[in-house]
C-alpha positions as CSV (number, residue, x, y, z in Angstrom):
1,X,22.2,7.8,27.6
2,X,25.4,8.0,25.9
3,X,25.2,4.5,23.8
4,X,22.6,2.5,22.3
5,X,23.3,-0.4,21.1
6,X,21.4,-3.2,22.8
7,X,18.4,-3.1,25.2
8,X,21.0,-3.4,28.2
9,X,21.8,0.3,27.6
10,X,17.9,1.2,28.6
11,X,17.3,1.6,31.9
12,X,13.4,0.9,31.4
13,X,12.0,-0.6,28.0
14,X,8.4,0.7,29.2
15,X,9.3,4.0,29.6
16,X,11.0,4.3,26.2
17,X,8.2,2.9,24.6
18,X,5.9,5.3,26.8
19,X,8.1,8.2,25.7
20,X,8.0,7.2,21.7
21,X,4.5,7.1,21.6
22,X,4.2,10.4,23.4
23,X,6.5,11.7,20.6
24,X,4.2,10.4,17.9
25,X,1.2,12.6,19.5
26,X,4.2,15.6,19.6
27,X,6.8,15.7,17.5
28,X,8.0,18.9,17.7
29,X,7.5,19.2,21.8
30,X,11.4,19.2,22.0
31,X,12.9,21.2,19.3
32,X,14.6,23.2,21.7
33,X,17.0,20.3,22.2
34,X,18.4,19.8,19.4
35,X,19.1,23.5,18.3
36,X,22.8,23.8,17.3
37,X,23.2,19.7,17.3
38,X,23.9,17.6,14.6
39,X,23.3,14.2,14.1
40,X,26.0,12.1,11.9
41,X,24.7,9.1,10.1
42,X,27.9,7.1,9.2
43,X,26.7,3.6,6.8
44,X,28.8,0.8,5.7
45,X,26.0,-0.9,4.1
46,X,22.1,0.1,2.7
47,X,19.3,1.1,4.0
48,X,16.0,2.6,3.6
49,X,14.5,3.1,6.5
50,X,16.6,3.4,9.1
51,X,18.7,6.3,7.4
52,X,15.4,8.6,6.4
53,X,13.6,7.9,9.6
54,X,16.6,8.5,11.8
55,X,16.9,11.9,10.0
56,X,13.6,12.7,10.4
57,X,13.3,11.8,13.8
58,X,16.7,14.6,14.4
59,X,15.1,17.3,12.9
60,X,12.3,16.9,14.6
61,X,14.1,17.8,17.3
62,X,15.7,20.7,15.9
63,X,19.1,18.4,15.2
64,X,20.9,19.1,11.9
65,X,21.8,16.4,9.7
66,X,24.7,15.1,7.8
67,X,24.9,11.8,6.1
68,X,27.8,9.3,4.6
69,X,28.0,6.0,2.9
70,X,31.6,5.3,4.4
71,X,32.3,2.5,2.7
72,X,31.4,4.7,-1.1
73,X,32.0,7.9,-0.5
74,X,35.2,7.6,2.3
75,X,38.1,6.1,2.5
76,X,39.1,2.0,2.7
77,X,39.5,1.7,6.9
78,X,42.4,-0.1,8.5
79,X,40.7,-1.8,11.4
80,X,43.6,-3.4,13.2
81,X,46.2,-1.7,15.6
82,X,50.0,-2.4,15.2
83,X,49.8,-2.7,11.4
84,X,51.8,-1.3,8.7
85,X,49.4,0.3,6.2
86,X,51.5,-0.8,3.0
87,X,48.0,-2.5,1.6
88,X,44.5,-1.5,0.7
89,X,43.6,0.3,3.7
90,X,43.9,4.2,3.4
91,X,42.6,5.8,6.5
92,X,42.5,4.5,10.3
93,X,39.6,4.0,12.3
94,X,41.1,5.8,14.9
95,X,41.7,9.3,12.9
96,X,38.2,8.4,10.8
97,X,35.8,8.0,14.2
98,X,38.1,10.6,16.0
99,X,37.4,13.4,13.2
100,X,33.8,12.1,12.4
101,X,33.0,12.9,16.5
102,X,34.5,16.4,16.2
103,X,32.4,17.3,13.5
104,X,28.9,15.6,15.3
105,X,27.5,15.9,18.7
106,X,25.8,12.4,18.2
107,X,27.0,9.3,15.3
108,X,25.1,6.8,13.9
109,X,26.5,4.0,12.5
110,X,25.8,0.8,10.7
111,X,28.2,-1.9,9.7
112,X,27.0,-5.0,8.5
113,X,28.6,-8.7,9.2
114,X,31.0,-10.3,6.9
115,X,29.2,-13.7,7.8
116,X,32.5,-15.5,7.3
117,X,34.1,-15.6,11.0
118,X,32.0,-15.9,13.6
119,X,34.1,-14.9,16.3
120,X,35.0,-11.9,14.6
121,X,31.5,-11.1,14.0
122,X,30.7,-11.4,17.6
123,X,32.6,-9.6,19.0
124,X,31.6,-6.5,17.5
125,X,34.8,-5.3,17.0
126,X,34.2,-2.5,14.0
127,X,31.5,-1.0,15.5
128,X,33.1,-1.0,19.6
129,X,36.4,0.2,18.0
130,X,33.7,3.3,16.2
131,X,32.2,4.1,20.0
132,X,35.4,4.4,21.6
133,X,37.6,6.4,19.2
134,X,34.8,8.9,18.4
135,X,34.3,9.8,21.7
136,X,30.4,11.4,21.5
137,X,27.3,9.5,22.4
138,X,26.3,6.5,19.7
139,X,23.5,5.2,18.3
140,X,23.6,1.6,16.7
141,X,21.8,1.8,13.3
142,X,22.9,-1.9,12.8
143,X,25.9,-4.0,13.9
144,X,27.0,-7.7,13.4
145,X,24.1,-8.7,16.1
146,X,22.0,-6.2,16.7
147,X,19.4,-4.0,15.2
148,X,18.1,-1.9,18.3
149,X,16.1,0.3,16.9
150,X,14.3,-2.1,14.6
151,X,13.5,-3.8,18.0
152,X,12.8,-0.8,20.2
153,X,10.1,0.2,16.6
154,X,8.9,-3.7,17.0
155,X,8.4,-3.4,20.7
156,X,6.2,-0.1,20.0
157,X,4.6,-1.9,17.3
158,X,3.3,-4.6,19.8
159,X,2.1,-2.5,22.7
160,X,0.4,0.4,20.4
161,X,-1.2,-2.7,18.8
162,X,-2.2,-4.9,21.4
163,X,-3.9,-1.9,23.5
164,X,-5.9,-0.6,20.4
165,X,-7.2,-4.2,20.8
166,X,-7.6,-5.0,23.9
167,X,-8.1,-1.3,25.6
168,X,-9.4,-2.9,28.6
169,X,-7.1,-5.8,29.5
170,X,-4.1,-4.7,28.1
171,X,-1.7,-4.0,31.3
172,X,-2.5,-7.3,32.8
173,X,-2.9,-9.8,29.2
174,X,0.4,-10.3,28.1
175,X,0.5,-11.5,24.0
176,X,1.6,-14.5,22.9
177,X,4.6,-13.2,20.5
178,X,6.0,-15.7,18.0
179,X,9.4,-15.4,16.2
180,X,9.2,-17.6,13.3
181,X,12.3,-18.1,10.8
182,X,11.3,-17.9,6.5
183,X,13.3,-18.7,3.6
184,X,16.0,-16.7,1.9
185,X,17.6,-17.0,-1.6
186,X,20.6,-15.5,0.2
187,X,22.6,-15.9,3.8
188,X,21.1,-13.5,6.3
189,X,22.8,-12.2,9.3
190,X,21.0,-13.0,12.9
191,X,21.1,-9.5,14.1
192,X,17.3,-8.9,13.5
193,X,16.4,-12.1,15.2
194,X,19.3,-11.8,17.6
195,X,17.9,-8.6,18.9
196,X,14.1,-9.0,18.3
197,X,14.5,-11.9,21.1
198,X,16.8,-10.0,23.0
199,X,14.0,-7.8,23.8
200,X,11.2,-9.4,23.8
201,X,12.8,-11.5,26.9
202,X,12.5,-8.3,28.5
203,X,9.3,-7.3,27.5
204,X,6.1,-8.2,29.3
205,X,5.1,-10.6,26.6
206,X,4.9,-15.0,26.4
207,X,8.0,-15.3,23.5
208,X,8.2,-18.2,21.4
209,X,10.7,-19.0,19.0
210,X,10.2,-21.5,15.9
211,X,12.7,-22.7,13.0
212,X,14.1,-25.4,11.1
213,X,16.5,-27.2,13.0
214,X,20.3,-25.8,12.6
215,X,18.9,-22.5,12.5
216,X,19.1,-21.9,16.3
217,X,19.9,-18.5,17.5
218,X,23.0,-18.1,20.0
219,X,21.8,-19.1,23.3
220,X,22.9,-15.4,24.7
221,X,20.3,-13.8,22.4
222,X,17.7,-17.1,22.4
223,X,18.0,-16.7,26.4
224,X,15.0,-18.3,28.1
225,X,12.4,-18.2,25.0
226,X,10.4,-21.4,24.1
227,X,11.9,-23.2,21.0
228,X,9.7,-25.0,18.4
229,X,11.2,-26.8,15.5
230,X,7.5,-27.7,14.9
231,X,5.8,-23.9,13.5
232,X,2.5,-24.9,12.9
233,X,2.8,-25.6,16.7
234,X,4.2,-22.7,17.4
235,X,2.0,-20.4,16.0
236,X,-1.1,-21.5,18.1
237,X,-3.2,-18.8,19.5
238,X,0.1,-16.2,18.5
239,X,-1.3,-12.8,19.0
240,X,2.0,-11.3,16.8
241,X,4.1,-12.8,14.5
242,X,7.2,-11.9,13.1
243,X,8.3,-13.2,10.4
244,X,12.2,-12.7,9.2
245,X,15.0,-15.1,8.1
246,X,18.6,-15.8,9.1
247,X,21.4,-18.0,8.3
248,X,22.9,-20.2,10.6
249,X,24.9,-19.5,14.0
250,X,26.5,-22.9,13.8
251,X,27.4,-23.5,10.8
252,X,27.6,-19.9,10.8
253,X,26.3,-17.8,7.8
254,X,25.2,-21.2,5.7
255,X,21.7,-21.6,4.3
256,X,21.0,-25.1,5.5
257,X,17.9,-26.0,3.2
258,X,15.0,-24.6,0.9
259,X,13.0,-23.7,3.5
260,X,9.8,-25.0,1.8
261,X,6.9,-25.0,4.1
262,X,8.4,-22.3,5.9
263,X,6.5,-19.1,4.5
264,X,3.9,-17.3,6.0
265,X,0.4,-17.1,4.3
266,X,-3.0,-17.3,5.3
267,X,-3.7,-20.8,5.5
268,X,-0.4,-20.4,8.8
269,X,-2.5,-17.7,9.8
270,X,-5.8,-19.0,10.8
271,X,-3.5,-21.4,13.3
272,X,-3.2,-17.7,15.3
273,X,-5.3,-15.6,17.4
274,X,-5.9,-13.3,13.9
275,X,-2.5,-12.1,14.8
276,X,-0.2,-8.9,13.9
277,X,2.0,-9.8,10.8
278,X,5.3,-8.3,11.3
279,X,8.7,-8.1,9.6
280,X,11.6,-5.3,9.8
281,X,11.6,-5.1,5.9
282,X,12.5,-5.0,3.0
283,X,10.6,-8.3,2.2
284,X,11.2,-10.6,-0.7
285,X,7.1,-11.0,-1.5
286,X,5.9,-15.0,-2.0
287,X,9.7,-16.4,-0.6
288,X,9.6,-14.8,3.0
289,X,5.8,-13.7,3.3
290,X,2.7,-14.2,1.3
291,X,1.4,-11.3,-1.0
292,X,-2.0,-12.4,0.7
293,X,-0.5,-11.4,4.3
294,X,1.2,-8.1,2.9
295,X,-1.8,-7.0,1.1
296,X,-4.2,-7.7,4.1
297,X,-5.6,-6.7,7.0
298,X,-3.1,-8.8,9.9
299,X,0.0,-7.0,8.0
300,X,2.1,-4.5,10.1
301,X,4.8,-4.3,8.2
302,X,3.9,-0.2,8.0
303,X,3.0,0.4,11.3
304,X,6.5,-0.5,11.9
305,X,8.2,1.2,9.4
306,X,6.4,4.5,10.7
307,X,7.3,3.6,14.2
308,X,11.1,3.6,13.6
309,X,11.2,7.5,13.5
310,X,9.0,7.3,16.9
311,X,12.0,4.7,18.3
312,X,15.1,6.8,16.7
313,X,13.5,9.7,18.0
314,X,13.2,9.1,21.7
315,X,16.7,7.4,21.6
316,X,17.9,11.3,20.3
317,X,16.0,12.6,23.1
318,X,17.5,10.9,25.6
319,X,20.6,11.5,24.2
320,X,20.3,15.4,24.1
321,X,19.2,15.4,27.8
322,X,22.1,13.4,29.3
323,X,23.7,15.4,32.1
324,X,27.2,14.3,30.3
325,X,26.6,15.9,27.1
């Protein structure tokens, strides 16, 4: 594996999921592989657990670690080609990635969305411009779309979950998994949702989206998942849900109402199968999710949160044992 950056860079989602939760029982199995390596975590933007967990998850595997917030600690980066840099800019992306992938055997990197330009947004075009100028293997830790290994964590989540539950059904019941939009005091990107539905079209599991209408997710991340603008409907006899906000894809990065009647609590709850709570955090408590859910039993917010060093980790692996290395 060279790149990850969307579930179409996993040959098999099982297998990955089989192979974190192996690394959960073992974490140290595979030191071996990382001896002499090191891991470069390049942020644009915050983060929490993503940053610590994917450190952790290197040096479990013997990987050593250097970190930097680019946009605080480095130098303003000219994106464009064919530019003279009389402005703001200091330092090209070109001679930035190229220098950062001499220095690490595997990158990192997270850059947020501006959530003004939507065809800028889409295409990806800081973090693709990243991949191909550093020139070593690349892990997403967030782009304008996608958040791959909040997914790939989800996705563990769900199957670790659902066979504690059901030990003896469990390969041949799939879950009912609901995606179910909340309100935000702020415009959200869609790469959470974007990706969360990206794999969970691939997983073995009955998807449903639900959401105010205008809030619809682009079609190529939406793909063939049930839509509900009805969430009470929705959430029927839901085995997981996951609760997270974005703004809109249309009339792209706007909040489009209050949202009221939106948040999950427990009364939304008892319309499920005594489902798994879950959301990629951090979680504005009583305007995205009850205190009632977070504090109780149903909440996996945790569970996930623990399983993102389980995801980042057999990413690394896979990483560390590509023939191309």
């Amino acid at each position: 594996m060279k790149l990850f950056s969307s579930v179409n860079d996993v040959q098999n989602i099982d297998s990955l999921v089989a192979e974190a939760l192996a690394l959960k029982q073992n974490p140290y199995a595979h030191q071996h592989l990382g001896k002499n390596k090191t891991l470069g975590l390049i942020f644009m933007n915050p983060s929490l657990r993503t940053r610590i967990s994917s450190q952790k998850a290197a040096l479990n595997l013997g990987m050593q670690v250097i970190v930097m917030n680019l946009d605080k600690e480095g130098w303003a980066l000219e994106t464009q080609d064919g530019v003279i840099m009389n402005g703001t800019t200091v330092e090209h992306i070109r001679e930035a990635a190229g220098v950062l992938g001499q220095y690490c055997d595997i990158i990192g990197f997270r850059a947020f969305p501006g959530l003004q330009n939507r065809d800028y947004d889409y295409t990806e075009d800081l973090f693709n411009k990243f991949v191909t100028y550093c020139k070593v293997p690349v892990i997403s830790l967030e782009s304008a779309t996608r958040h791959p290994l909040q997914s790939l964590a989800d996705l563990i989540t769900i199957k670790e979950v659902w066979a504690a539950k059901n030990p003896a059904t469990a390969e041949t019941k799939k879950p009912k998994v609901v995606l179910t939009w909340a309100p935000h005091v702020k415009p959200l990107p869609q790469a959470v949702a974007n990706s969360f539905a990206e794999w969970m079209n691939q997983a073995d599991v009955n998807f449903t989206i639900t959401h105010p209408e205008g809030y619809e997710l682009s079609p190529q991340f939406a793909g063939n998942a049930k839509v509900n603008h009805n969430q009470n409907q929705a959430l029927q006899n839901a085995d997981f849900v996951y609760v997270k906000n974005w703004s809109s894809y249309e009339d792209y990065g706007k909040i489009l109402n209050d949202g009221k009647g939106w948040m999950m609590d427990n009364e939304k709850l008892k319309l499920t199968n005594n489902a798994g709570i879950m959301h990629c955090l951090p979680v504005r408590r009583d305007l995205e999710l009850a205190d009632e859910i977070l504090d109780g039993p149903n909440s996996l917010v945790l569970n996930q949160a623990d399983n993102r060093t389980w995801a980042a980790q057999a990413v690394l692996k896979n990483m560390l044992l590509t023939d191309k290395f």
